[in-house]
C-alpha positions as CSV (number, residue, x, y, z in Angstrom):
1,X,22.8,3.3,0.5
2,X,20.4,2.9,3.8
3,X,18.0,0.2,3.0
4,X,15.2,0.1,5.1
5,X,14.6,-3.2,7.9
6,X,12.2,-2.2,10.4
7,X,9.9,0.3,11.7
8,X,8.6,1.3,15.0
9,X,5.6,3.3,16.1
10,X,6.0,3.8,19.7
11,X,5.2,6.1,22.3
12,X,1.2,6.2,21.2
13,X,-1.2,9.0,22.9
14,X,-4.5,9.3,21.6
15,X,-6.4,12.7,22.8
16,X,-10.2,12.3,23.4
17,X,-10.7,10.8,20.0
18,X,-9.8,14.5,18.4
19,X,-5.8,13.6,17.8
20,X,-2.8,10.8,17.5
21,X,0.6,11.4,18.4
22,X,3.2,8.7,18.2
23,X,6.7,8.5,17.2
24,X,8.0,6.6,14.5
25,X,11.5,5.0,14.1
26,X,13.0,3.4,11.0
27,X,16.4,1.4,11.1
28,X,18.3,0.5,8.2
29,X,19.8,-2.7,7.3
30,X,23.3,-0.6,8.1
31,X,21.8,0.2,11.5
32,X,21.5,3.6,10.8
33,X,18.2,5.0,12.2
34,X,15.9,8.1,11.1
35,X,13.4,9.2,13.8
36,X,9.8,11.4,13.2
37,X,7.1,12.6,15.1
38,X,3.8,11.7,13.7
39,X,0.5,12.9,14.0
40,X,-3.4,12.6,13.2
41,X,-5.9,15.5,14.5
42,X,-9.8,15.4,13.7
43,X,-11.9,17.7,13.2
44,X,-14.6,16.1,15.3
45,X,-14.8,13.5,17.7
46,X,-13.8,9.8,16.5
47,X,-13.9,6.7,18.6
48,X,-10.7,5.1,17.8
49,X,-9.8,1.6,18.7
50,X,-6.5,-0.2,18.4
51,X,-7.2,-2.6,15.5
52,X,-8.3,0.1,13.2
53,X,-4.9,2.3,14.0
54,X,-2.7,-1.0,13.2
55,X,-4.6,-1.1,10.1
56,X,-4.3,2.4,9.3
57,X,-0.6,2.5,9.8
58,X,0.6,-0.5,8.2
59,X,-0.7,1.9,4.9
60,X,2.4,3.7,6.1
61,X,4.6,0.6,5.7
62,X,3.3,-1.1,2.7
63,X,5.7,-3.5,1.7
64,X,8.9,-1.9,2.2
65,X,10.2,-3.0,5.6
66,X,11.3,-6.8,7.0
67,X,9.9,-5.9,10.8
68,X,7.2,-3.8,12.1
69,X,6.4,-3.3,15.8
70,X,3.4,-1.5,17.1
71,X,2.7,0.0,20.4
72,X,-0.5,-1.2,20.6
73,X,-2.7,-4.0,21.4
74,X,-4.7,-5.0,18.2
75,X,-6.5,-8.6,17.7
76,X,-4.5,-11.4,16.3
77,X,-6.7,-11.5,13.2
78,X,-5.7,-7.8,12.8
79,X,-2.0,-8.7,13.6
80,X,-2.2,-11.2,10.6
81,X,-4.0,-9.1,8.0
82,X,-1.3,-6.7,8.8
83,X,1.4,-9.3,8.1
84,X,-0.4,-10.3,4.7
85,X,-0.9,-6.9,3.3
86,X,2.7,-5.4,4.3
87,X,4.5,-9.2,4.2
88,X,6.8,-8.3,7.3
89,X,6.4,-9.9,10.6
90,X,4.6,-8.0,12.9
91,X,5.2,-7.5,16.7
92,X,2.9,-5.6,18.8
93,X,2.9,-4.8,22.7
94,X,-0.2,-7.3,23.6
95,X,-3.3,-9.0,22.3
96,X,-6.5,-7.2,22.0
97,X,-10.0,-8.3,20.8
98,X,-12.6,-7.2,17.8
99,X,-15.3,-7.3,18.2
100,X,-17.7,-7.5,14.7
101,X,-20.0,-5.0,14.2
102,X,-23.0,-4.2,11.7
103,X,-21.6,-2.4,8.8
104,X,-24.1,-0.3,6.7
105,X,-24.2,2.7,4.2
106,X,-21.0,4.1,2.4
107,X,-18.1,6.6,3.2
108,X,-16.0,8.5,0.4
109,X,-12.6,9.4,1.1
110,X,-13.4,13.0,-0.4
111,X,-10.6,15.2,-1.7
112,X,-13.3,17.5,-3.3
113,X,-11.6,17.3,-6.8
114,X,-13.7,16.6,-9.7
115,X,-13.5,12.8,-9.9
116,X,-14.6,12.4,-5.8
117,X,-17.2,15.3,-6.4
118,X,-18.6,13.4,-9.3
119,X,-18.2,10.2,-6.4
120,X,-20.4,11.7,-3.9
121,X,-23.1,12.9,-6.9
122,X,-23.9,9.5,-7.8
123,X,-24.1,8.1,-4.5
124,X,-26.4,7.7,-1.9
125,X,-27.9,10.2,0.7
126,X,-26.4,10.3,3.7
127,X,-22.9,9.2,2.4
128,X,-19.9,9.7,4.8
129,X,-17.5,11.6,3.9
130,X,-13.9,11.4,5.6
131,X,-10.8,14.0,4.0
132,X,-7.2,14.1,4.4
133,X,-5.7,17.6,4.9
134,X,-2.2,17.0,4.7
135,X,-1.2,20.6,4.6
136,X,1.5,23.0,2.7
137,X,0.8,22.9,-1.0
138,X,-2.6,21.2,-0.3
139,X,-4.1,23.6,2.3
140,X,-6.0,24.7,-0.8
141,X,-8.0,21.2,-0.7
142,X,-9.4,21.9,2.7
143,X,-10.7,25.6,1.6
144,X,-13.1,23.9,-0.8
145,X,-13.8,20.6,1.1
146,X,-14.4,21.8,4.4
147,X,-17.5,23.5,2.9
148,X,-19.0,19.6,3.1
149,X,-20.0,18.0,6.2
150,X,-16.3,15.7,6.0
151,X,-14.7,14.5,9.0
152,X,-11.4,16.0,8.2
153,X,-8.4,14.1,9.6
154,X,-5.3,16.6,9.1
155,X,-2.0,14.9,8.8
156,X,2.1,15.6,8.8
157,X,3.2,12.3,7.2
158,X,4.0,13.8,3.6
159,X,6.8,15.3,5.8
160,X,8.0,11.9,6.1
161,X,9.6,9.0,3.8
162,X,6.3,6.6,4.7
163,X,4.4,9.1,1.9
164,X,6.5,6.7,-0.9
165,X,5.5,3.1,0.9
166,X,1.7,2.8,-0.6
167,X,-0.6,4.6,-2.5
168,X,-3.4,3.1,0.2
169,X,-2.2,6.3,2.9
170,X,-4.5,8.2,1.2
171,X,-7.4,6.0,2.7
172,X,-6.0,6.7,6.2
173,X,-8.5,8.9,7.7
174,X,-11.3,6.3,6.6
175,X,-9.9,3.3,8.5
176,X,-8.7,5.5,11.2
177,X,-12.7,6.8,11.5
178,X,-14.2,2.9,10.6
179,X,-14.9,1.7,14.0
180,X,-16.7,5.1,14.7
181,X,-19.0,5.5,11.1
182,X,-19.4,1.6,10.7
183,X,-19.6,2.1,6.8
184,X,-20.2,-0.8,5.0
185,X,-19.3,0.1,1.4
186,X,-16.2,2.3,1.2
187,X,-14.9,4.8,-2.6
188,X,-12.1,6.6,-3.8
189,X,-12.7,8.9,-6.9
190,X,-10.6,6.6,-9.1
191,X,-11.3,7.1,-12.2
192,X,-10.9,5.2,-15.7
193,X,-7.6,7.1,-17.1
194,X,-6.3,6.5,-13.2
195,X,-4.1,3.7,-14.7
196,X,-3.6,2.1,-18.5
197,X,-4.7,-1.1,-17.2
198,X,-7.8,0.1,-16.8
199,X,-7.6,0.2,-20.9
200,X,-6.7,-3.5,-21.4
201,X,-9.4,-6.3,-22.4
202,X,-9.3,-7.7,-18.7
203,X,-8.4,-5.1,-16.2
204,X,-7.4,-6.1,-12.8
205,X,-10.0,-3.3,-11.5
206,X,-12.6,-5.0,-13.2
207,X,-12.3,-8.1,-10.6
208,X,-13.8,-5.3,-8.1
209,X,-11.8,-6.4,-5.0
210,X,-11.5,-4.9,-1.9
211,X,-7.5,-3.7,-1.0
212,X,-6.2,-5.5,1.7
213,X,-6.3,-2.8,4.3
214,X,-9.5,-1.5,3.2
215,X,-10.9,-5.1,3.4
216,X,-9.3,-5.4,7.3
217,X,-11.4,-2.1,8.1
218,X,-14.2,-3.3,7.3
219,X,-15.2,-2.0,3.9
220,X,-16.1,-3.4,0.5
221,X,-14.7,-1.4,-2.6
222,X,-17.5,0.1,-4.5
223,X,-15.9,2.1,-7.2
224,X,-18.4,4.7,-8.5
225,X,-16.8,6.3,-10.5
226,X,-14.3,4.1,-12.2
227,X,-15.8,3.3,-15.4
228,X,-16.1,7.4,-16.4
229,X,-13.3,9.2,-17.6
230,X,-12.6,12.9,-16.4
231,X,-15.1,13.7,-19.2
232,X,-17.6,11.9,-17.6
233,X,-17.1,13.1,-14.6
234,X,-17.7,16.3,-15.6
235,X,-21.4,15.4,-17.2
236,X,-22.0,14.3,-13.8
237,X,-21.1,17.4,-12.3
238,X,-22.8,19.3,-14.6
239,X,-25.9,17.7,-13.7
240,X,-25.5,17.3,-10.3
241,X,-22.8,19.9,-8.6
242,X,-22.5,22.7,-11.1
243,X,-22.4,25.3,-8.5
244,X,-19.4,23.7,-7.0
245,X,-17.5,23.3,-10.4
246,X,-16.1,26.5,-10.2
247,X,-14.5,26.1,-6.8
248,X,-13.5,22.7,-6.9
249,X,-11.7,23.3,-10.1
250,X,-9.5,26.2,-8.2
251,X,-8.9,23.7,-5.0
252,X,-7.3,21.2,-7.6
253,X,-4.0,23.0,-8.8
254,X,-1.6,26.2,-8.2
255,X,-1.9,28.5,-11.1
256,X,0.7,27.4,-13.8
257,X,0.3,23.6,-12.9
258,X,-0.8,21.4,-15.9
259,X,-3.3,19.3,-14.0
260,X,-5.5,22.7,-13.3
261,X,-5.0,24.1,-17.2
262,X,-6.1,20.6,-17.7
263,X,-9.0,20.4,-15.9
264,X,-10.3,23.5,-17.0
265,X,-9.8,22.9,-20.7
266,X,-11.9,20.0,-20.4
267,X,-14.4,22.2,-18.1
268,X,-14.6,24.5,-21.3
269,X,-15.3,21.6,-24.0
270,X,-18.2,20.1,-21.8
271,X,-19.8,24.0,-22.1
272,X,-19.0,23.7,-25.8
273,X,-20.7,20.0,-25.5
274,X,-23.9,21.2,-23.6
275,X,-24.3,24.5,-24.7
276,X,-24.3,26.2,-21.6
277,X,-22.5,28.1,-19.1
278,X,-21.2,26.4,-16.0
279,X,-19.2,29.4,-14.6
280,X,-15.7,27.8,-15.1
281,X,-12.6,30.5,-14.1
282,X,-10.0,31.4,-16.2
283,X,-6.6,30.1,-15.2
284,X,-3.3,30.5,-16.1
285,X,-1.7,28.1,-19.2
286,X,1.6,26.7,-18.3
287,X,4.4,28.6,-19.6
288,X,5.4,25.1,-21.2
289,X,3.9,21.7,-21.4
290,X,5.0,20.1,-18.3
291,X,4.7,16.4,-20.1
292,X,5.7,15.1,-23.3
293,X,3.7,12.6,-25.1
294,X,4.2,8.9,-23.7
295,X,5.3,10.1,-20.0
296,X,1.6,10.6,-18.6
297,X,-0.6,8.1,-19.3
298,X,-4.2,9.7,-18.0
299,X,-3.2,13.0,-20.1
300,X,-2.2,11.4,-23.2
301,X,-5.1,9.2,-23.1
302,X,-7.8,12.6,-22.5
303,X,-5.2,14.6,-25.6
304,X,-6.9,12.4,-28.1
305,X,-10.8,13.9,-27.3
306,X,-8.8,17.4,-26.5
307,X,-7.6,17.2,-30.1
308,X,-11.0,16.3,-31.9
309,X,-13.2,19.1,-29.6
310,X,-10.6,22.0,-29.1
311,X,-8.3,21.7,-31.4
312,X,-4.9,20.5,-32.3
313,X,-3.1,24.0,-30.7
314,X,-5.2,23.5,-27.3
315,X,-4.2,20.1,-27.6
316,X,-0.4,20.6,-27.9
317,X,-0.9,23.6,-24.8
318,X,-1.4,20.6,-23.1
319,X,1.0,17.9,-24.2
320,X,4.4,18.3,-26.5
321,X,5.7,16.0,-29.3
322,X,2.1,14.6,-29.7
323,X,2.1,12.6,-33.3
324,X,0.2,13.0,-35.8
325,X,-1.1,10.1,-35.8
326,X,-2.8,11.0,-31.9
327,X,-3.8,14.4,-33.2
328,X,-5.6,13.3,-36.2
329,X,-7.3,9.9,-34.4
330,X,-10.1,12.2,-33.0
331,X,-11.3,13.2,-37.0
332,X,-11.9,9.1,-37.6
333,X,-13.6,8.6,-34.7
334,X,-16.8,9.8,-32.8
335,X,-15.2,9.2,-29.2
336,X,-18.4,9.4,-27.9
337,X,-17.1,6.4,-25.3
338,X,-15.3,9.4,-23.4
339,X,-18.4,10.2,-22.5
340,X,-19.7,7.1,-21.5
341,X,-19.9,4.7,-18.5
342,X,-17.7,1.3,-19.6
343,X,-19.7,-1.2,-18.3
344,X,-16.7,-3.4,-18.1
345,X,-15.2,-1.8,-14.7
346,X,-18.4,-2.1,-13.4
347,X,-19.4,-5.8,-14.0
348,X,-18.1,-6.8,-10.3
349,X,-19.6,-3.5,-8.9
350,X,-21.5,-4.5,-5.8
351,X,-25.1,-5.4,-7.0
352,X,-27.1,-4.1,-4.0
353,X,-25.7,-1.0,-5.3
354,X,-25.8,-1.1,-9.4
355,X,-29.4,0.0,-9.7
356,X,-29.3,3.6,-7.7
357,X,-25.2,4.4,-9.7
358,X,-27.4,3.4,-13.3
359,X,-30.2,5.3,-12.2
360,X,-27.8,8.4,-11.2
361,X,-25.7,8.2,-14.8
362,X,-28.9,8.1,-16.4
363,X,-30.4,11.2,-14.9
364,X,-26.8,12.7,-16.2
365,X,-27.4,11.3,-19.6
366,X,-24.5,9.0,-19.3
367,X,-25.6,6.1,-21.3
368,X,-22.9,2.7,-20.6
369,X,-21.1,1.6,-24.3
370,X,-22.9,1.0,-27.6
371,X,-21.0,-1.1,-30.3
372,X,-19.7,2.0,-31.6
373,X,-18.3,2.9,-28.8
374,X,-16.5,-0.3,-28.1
375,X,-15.4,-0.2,-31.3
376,X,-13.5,3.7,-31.0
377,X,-12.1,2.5,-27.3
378,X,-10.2,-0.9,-29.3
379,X,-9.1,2.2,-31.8
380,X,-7.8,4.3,-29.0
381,X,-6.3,1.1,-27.2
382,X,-4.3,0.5,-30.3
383,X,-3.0,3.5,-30.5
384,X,-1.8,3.7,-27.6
385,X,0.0,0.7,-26.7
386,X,2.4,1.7,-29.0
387,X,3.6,3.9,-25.9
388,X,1.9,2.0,-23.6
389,X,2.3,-1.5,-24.3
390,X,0.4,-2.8,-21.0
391,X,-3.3,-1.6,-22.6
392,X,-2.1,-4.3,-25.3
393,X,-3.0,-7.1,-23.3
């Protein structure tokens, strides 16, 4: 078995601030080497400086190789935040400089999915918006997002092994575009099913820190939508995008996939919910449940409200082998939490910004937890760490 040592990202060009092309090499501890061509191409202009292409990159590496070298001349601060996040040592062709600059307003890394939609609703004016189009299967992405003003930054690296190093690539085009926008505050659409932690007493996201690579480019984390589950989301929407719902839902999915039966499922309960129509499209159910109970955490964790509001056949349309026990939980509780904002993920929020995101759930009628509520998401919690023994803690 190759096991990667090093990497190389050599032979750099950058075009007028509208593209990247560099090639990448990756040599196994065997010696055996795999070569790509790799490139970055805007939609727009973008001043791009050395530090914030280090940065960028080493999202590429993550923590998988022993040696990086970089064809470029970055600042020895950005040559050890590089080394921190991706904990391999780091050679580049010179030393550059940064130079500090004033940082203010937000940019979303916008997919145009429901959860960043729901992102961009509740924040400010004048947002940022930055998308990767990363082609093939996803072309359908850019159809709906390139209806926004987005600096798009198009990509081939999910035709590349560097796609399994780090979740953080999908940040990419914002750090690429950072020393051009100067954003100060910088969100994904992560929502509060993204990861069971997110259901234990203390979750790490909680903590609100800023992700290594992120924090090197610049930006502070502010998470607006990670306290509202897909259900939430949607309220938001609702209130704020409904005349986008309907495309966005078809840019998510191809027909047959489980997270686009999904996502209109929960499209139709929220009409059932408000009593009115927000023009969601019919799409077609998977032949077969792609997941069984226990192997998809997010899904498992929205069958319970699925159960209680559509039913126990819509519910096993969307999951198999769901017990009983899941099923029935939904007819002992109100699970009116799923609808809520969980003031939890949002206690290290930044504070600057905590008054406009309250006043925007509000306007959406998305009150934060009640005692009740609390008291259903510890019921839900403990039913789940049965198959998920990390919300447990």
């Amino acid at each position: 078995m190759n096991v990667p040592n090093s990497i190389s990202f050599s032979n750099i060009r950058m075009a007028g601030g509208m593209r990247i092309d560099l090639d990448c090499l990756i040599i196994s501890a065997d010696g055996a080497t795999d070569s790509h061509a790799l490139w970055f191409e805007f939609n727009k202009p973008v001043h791009l400086d050395d530090n914030m292409l280090a940065v960028a990159l080493s999202t590429l590496c993550g923590q998988t190789y022993r040696n990086i070298y970089m064809d470029l001349s970055p600042a020895e601060r950005t040559v050890k935040e590089v080394e921190v996040f991706t904990s391999a040592s780091v050679t580049t062709n010179s030393s550059g400089h940064s130079v500090d600059v004033r940082r203010e307003g937000h940019v979303l890394s916008f997919s145009g999915g429901f959860d960043s939609l729901a992102a961009l609703s509740l924040m400010p004016d004048g947002t940022e918006l930055v998308s990767m189009d990363f082609g093939g299967r996803f072309g359908r992405e850019r159809t709906f997002f390139e209806n926004f003003d987005t600096t798009i930054v198009s990509t081939n690296l999910l035709d590349t092994p560097l796609k399994k190093n780090s979740w953080s690539f999908m940040g990419a085009g914002a750090i690429l575009a950072s020393s051009h926008q100067r954003r100060e505050f910088h969100t994904f659409g992560s929502i509060l099913e993204a990861g069971a932690d997110n259901l234990r007493s203390n979750p790490v996201a909680a903590a609100g820190g800023t992700f290594l690579p992120f924090k090197s480019a610049g930006f502070q984390n502010a998470p607006y939508v990670l306290g509202l589950t897909e259900i939430g989301t949607l309220l938001v929407l609702a209130r704020y995008q409904r005349e986008h719902i309907g495309n966005s839902l078809l840019s998510l999915a191809s027909p047959g996939e489980e997270k686009l039966y999904r996502k209109q499922v929960l499209a139709n309960i929220i009409e059932d919910r408000l009593g009115t129509d927000l023009h969601i499209p019919t799409v077609q159910k998977p032949a077969r449940p792609h997941f069984a109970f226990g192997e998809n955490f997010a899904l498992d964790f929205l069958t319970i409200y699925v159960a209680k509001y559509a039913g126990h056949d819509i519910a096993n349309d969307l999951v198999r082998d769901i017990p009983p026990e899941i099923l029935n939980l939904g007819s002992q509780l109100d699970l009116t939490f799923y609808e809520r904002a969980n003031s939890t993920l949002y206690e290290n929020f930044p504070a600057p910004l905590m008054g406009g995101l309250a006043g925007k759930l509000a306007g959406a009628k998305i009150p934060f937890y009640v005692e009740r509520d609390w008291n259903d998401f510890s019921r839900v919690r403990e039913a789940l760490a049965k198959y998920y023994p990390v919300v447990a803690s």
